[in-house]
mmCIF file as Biopython writes it, N, C-alpha, C and O atoms, coordinates in Angstrom:
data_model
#
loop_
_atom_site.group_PDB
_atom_site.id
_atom_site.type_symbol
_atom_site.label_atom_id
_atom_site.label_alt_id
_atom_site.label_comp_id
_atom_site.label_asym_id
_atom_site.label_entity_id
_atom_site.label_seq_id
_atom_site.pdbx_PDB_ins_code
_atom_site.Cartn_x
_atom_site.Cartn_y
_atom_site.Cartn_z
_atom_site.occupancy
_atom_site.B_iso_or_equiv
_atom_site.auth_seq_id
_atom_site.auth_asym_id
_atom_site.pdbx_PDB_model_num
ATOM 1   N N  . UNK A ? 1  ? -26.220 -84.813  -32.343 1.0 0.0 1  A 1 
ATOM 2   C CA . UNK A ? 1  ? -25.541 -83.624  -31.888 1.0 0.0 1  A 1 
ATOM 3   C C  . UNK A ? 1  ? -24.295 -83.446  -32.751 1.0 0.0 1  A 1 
ATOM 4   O O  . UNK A ? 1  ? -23.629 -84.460  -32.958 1.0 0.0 1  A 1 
ATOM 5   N N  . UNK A ? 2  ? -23.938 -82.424  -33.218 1.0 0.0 2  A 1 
ATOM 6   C CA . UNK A ? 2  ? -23.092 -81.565  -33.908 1.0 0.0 2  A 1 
ATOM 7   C C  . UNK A ? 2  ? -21.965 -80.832  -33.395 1.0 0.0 2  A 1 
ATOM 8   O O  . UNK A ? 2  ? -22.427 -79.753  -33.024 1.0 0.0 2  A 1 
ATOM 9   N N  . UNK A ? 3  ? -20.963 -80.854  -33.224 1.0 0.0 3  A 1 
ATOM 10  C CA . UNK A ? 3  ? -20.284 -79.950  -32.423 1.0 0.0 3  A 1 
ATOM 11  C C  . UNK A ? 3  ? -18.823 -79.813  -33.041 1.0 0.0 3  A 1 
ATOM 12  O O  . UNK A ? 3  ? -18.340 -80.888  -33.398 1.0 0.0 3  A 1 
ATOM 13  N N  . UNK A ? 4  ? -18.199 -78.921  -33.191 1.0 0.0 4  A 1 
ATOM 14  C CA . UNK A ? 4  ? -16.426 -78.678  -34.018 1.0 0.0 4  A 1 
ATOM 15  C C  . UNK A ? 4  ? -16.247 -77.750  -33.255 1.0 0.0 4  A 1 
ATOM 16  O O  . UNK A ? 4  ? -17.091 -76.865  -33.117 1.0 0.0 4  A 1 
ATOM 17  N N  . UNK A ? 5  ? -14.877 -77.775  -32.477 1.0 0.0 5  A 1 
ATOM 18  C CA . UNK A ? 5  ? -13.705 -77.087  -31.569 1.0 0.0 5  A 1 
ATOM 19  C C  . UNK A ? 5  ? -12.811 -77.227  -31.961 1.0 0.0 5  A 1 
ATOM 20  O O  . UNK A ? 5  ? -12.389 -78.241  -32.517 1.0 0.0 5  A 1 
ATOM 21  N N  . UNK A ? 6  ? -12.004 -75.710  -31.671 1.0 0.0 6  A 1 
ATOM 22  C CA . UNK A ? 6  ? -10.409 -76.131  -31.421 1.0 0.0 6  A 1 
ATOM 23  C C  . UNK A ? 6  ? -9.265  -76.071  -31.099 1.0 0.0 6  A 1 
ATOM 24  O O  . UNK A ? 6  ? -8.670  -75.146  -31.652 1.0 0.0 6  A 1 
ATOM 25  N N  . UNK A ? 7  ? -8.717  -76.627  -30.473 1.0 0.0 7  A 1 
ATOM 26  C CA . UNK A ? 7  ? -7.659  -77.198  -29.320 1.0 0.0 7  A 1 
ATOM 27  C C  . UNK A ? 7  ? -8.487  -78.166  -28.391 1.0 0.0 7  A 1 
ATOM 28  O O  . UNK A ? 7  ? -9.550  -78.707  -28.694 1.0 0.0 7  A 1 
ATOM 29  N N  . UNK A ? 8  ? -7.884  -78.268  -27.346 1.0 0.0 8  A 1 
ATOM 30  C CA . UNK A ? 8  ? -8.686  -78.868  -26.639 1.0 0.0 8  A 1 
ATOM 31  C C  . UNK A ? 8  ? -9.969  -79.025  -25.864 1.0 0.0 8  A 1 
ATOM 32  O O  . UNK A ? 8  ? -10.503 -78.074  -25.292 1.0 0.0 8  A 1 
ATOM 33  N N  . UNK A ? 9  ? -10.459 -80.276  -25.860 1.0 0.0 9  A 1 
ATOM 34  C CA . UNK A ? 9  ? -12.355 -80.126  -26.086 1.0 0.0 9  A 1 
ATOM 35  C C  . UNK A ? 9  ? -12.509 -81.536  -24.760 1.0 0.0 9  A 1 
ATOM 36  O O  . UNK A ? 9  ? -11.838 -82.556  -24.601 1.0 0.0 9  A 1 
ATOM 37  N N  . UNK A ? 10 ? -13.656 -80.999  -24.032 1.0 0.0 10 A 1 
ATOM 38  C CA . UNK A ? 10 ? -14.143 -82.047  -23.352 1.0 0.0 10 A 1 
ATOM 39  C C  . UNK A ? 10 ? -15.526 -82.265  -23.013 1.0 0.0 10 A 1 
ATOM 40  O O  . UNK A ? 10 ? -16.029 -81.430  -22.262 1.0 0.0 10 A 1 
ATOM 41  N N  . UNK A ? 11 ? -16.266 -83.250  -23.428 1.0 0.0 11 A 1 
ATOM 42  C CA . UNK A ? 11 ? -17.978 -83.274  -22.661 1.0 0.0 11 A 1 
ATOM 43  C C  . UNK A ? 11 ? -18.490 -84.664  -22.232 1.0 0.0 11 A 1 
ATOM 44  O O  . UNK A ? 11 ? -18.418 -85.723  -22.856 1.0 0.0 11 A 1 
ATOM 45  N N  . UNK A ? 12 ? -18.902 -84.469  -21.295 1.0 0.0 12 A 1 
ATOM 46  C CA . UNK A ? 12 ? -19.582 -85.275  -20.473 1.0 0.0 12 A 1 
ATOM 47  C C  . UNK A ? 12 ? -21.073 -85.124  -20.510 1.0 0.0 12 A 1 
ATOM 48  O O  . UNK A ? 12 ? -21.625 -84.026  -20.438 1.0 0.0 12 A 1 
ATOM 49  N N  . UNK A ? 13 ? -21.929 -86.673  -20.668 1.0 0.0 13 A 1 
ATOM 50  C CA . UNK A ? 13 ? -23.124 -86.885  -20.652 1.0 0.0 13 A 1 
ATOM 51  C C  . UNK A ? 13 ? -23.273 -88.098  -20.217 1.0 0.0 13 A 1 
ATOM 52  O O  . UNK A ? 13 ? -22.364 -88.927  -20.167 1.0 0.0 13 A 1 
ATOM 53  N N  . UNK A ? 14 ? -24.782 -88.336  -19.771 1.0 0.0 14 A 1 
ATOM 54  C CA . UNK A ? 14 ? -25.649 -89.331  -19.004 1.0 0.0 14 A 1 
ATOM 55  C C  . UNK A ? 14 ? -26.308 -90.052  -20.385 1.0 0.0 14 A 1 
ATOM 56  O O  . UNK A ? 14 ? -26.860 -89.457  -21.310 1.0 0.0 14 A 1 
ATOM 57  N N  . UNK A ? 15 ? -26.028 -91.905  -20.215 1.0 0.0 15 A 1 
ATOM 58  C CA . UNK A ? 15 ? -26.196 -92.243  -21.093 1.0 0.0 15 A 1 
ATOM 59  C C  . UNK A ? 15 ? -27.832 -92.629  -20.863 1.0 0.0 15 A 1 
ATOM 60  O O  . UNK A ? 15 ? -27.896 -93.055  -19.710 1.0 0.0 15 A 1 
ATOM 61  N N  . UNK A ? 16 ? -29.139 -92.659  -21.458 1.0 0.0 16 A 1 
ATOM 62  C CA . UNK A ? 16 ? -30.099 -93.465  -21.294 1.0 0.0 16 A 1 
ATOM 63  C C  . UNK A ? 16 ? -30.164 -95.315  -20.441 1.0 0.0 16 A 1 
ATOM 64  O O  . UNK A ? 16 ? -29.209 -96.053  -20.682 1.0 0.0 16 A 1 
ATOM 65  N N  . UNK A ? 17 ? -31.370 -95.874  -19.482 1.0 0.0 17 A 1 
ATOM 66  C CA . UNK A ? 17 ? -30.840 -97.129  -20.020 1.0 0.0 17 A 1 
ATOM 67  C C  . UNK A ? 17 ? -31.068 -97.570  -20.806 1.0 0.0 17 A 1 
ATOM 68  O O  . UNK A ? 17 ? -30.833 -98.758  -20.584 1.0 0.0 17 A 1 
ATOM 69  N N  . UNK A ? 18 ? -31.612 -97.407  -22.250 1.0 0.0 18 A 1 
ATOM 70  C CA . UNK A ? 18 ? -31.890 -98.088  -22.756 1.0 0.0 18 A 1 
ATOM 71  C C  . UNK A ? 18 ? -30.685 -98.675  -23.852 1.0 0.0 18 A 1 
ATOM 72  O O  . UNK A ? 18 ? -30.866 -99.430  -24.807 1.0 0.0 18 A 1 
ATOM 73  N N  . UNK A ? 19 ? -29.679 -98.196  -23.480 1.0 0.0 19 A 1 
ATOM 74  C CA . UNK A ? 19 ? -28.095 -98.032  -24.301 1.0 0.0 19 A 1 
ATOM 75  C C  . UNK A ? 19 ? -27.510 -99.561  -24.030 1.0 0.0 19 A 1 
ATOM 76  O O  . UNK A ? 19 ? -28.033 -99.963  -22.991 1.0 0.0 19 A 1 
ATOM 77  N N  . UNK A ? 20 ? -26.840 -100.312 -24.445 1.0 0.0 20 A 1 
ATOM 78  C CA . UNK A ? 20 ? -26.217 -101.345 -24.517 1.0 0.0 20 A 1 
ATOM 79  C C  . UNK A ? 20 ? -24.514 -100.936 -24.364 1.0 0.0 20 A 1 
ATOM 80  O O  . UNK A ? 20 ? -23.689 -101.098 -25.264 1.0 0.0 20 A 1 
ATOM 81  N N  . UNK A ? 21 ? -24.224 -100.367 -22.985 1.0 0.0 21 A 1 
ATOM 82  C CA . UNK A ? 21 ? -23.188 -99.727  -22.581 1.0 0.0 21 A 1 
ATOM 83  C C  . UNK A ? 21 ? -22.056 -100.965 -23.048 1.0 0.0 21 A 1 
ATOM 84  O O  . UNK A ? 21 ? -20.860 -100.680 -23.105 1.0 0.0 21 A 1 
ATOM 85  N N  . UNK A ? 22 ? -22.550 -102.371 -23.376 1.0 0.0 22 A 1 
ATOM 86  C CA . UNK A ? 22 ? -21.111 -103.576 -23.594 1.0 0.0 22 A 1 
ATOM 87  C C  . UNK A ? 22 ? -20.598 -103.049 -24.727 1.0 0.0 22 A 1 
ATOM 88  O O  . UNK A ? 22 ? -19.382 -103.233 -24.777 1.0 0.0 22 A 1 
ATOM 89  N N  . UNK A ? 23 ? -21.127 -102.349 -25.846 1.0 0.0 23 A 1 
ATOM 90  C CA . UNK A ? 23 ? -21.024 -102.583 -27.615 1.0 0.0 23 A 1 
ATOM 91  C C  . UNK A ? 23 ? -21.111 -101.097 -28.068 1.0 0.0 23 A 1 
ATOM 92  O O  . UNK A ? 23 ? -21.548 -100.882 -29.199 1.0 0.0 23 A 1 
ATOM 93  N N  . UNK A ? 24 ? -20.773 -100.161 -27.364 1.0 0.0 24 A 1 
ATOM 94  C CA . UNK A ? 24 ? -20.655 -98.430  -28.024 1.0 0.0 24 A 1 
ATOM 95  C C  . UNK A ? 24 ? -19.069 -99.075  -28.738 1.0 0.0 24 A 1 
ATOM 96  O O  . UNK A ? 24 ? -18.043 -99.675  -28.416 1.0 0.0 24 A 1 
ATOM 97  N N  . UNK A ? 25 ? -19.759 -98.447  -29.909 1.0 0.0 25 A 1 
ATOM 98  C CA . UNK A ? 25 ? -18.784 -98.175  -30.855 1.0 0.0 25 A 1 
ATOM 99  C C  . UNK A ? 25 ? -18.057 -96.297  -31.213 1.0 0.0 25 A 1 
ATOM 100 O O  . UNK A ? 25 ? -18.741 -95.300  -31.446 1.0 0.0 25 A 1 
ATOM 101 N N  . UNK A ? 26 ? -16.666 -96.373  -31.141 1.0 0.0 26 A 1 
ATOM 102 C CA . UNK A ? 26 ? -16.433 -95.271  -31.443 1.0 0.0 26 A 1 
ATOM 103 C C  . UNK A ? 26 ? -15.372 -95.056  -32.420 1.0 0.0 26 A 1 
ATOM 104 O O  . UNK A ? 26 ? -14.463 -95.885  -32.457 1.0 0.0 26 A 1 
ATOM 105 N N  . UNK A ? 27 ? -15.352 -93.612  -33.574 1.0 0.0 27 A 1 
ATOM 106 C CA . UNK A ? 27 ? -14.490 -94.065  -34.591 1.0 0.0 27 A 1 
ATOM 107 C C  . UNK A ? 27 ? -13.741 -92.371  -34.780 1.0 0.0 27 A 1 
ATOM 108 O O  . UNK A ? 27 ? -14.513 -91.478  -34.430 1.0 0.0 27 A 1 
ATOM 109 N N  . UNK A ? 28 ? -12.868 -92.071  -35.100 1.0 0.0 28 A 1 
ATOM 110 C CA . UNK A ? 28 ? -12.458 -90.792  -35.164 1.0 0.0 28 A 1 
ATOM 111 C C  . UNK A ? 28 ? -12.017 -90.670  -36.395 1.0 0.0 28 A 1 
ATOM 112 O O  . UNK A ? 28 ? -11.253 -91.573  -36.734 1.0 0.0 28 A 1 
ATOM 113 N N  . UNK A ? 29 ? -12.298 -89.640  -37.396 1.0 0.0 29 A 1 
ATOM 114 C CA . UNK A ? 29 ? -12.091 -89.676  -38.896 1.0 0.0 29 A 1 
ATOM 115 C C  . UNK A ? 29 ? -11.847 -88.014  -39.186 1.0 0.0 29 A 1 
ATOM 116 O O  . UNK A ? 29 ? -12.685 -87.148  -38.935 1.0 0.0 29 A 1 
ATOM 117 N N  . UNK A ? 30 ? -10.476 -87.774  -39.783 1.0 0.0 30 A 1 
ATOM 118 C CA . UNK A ? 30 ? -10.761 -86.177  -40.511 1.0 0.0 30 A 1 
ATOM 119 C C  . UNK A ? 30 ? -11.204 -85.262  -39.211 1.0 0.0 30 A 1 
ATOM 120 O O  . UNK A ? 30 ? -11.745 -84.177  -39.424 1.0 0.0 30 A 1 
ATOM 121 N N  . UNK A ? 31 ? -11.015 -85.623  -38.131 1.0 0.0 31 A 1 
ATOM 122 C CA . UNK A ? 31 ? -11.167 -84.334  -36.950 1.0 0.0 31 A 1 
ATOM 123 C C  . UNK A ? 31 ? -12.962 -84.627  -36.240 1.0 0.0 31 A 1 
ATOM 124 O O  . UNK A ? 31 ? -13.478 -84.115  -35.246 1.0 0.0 31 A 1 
ATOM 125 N N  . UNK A ? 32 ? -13.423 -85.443  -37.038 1.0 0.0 32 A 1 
ATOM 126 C CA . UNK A ? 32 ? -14.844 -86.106  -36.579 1.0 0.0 32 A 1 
ATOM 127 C C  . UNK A ? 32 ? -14.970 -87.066  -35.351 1.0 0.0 32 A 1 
ATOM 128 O O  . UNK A ? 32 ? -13.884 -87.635  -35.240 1.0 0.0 32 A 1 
ATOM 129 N N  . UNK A ? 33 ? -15.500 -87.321  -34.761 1.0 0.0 33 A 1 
ATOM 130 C CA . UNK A ? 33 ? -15.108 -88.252  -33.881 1.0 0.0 33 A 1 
ATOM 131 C C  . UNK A ? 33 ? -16.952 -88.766  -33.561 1.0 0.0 33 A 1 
ATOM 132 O O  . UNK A ? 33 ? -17.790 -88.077  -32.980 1.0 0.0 33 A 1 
ATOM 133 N N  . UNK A ? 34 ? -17.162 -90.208  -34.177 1.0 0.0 34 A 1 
ATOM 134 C CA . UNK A ? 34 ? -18.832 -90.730  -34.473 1.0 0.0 34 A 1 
ATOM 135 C C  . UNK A ? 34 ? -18.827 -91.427  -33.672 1.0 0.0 34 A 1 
ATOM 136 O O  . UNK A ? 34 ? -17.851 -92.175  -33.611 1.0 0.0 34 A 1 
ATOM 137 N N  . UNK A ? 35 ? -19.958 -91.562  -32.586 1.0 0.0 35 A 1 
ATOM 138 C CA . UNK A ? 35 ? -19.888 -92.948  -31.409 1.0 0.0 35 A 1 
ATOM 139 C C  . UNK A ? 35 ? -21.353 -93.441  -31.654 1.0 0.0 35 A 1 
ATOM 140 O O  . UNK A ? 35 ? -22.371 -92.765  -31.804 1.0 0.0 35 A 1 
ATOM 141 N N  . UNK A ? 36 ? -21.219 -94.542  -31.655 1.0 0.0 36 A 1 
ATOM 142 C CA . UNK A ? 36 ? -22.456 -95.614  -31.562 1.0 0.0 36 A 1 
ATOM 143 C C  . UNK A ? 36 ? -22.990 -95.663  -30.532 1.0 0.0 36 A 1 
ATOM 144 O O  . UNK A ? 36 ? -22.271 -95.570  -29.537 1.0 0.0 36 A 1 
ATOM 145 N N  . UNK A ? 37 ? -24.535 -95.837  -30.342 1.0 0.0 37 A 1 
ATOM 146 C CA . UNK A ? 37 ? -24.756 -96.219  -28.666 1.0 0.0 37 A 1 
ATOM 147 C C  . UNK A ? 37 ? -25.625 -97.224  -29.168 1.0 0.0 37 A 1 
ATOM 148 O O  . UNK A ? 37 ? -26.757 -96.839  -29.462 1.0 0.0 37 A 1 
ATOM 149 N N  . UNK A ? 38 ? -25.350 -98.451  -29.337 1.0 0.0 38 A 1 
ATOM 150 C CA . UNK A ? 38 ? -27.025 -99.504  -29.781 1.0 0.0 38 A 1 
ATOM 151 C C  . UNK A ? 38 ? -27.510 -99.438  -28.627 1.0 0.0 38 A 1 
ATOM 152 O O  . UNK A ? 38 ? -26.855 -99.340  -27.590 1.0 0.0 38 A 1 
ATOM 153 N N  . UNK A ? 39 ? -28.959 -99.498  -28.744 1.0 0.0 39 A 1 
ATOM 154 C CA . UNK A ? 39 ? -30.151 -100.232 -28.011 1.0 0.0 39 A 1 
ATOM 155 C C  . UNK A ? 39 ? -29.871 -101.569 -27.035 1.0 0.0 39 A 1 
ATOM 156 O O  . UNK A ? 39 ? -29.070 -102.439 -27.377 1.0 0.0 39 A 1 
ATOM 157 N N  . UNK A ? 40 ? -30.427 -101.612 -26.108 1.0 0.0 40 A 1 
ATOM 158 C CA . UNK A ? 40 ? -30.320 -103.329 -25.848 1.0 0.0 40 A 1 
ATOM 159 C C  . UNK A ? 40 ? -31.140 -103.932 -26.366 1.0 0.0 40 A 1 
ATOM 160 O O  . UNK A ? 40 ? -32.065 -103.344 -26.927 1.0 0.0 40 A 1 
ATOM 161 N N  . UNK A ? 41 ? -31.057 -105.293 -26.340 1.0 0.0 41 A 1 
ATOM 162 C CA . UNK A ? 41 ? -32.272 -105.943 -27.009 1.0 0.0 41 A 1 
ATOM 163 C C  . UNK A ? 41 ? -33.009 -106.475 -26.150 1.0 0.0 41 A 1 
ATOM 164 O O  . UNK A ? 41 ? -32.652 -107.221 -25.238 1.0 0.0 41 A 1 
ATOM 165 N N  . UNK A ? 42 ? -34.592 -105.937 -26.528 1.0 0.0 42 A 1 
ATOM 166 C CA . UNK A ? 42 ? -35.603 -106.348 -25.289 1.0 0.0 42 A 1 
ATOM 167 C C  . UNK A ? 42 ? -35.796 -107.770 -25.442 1.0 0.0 42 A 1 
ATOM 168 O O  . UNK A ? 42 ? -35.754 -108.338 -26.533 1.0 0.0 42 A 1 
ATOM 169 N N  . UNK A ? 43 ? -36.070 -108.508 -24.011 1.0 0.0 43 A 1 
ATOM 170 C CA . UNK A ? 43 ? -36.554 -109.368 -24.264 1.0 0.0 43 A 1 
ATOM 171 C C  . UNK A ? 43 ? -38.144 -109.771 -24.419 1.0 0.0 43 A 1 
ATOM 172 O O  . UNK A ? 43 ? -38.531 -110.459 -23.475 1.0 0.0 43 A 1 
ATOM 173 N N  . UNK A ? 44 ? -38.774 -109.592 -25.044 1.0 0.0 44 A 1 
ATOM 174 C CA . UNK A ? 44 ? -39.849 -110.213 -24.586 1.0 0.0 44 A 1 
ATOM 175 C C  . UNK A ? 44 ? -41.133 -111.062 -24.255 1.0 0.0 44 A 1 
ATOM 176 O O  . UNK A ? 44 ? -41.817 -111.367 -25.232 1.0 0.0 44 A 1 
ATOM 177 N N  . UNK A ? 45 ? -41.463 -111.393 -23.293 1.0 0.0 45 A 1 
ATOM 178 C CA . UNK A ? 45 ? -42.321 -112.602 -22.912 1.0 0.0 45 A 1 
ATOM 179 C C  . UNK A ? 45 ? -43.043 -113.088 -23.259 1.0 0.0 45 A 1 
ATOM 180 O O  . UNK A ? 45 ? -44.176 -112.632 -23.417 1.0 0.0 45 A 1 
ATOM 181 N N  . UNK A ? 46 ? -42.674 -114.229 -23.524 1.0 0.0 46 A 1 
ATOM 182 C CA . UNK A ? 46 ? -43.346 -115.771 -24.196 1.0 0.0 46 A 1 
ATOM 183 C C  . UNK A ? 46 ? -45.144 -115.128 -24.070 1.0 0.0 46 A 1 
ATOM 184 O O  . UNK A ? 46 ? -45.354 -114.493 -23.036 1.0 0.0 46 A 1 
ATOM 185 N N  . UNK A ? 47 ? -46.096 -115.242 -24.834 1.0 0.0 47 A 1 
ATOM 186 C CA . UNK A ? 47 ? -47.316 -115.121 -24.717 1.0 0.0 47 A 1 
ATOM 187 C C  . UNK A ? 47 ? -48.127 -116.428 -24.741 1.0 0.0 47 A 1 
ATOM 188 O O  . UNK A ? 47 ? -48.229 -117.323 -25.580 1.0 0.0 47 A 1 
ATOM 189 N N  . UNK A ? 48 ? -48.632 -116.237 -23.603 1.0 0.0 48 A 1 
ATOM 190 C CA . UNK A ? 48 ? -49.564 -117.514 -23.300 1.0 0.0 48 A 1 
ATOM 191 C C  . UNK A ? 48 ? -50.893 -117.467 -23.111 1.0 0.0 48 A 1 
ATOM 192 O O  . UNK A ? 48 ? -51.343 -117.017 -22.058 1.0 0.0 48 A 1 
ATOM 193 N N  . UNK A ? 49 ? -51.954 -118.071 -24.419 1.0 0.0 49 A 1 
ATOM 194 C CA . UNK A ? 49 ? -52.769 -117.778 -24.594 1.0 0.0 49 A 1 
ATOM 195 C C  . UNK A ? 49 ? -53.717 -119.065 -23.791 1.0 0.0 49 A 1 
ATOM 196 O O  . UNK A ? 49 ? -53.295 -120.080 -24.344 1.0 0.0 49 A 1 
ATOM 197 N N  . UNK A ? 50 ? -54.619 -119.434 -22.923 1.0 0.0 50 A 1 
ATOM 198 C CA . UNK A ? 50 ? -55.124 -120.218 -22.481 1.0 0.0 50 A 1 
ATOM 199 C C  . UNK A ? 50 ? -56.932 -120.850 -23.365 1.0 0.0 50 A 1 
ATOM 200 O O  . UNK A ? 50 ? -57.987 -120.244 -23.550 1.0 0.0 50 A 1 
ATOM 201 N N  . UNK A ? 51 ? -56.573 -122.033 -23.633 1.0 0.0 51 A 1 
ATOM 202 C CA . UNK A ? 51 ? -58.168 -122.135 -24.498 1.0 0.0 51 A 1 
ATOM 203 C C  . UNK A ? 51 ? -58.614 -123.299 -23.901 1.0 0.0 51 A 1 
ATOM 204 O O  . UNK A ? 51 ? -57.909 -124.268 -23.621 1.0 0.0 51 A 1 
ATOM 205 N N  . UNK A ? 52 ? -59.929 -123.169 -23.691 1.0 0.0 52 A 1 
ATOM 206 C CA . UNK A ? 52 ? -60.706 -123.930 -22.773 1.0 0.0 52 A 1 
ATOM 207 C C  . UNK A ? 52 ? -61.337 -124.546 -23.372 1.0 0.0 52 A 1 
ATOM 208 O O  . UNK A ? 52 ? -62.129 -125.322 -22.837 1.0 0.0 52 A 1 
#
């Protein structure tokens, strides 16, 4: 998403879960303002193959 205003600016949004809400990174540059949302990291389960 893209967006330039100006004076004062405000927005609100619903993050996915799949967002790793501990580790958003955010950086403001030249009137830009870039936020990170990583992924979490899935875990997933050991595969257990049974041989007879």
């Amino acid at each position: 998403m893209v967006e330039r205003s100006f004076g004062k600016f405000e927005r609100a949004f619903s993050l996915p879960d799949y967002v790793d809400i501990q580790n958003i990174k955010a950086k403001y540059n030249d009137g830009v303002l870039t936020i990170e949302l990583p992924k979490k990291k899935e875990e997933k389960p050991a595969l257990e193959i049974k041989v007879e």
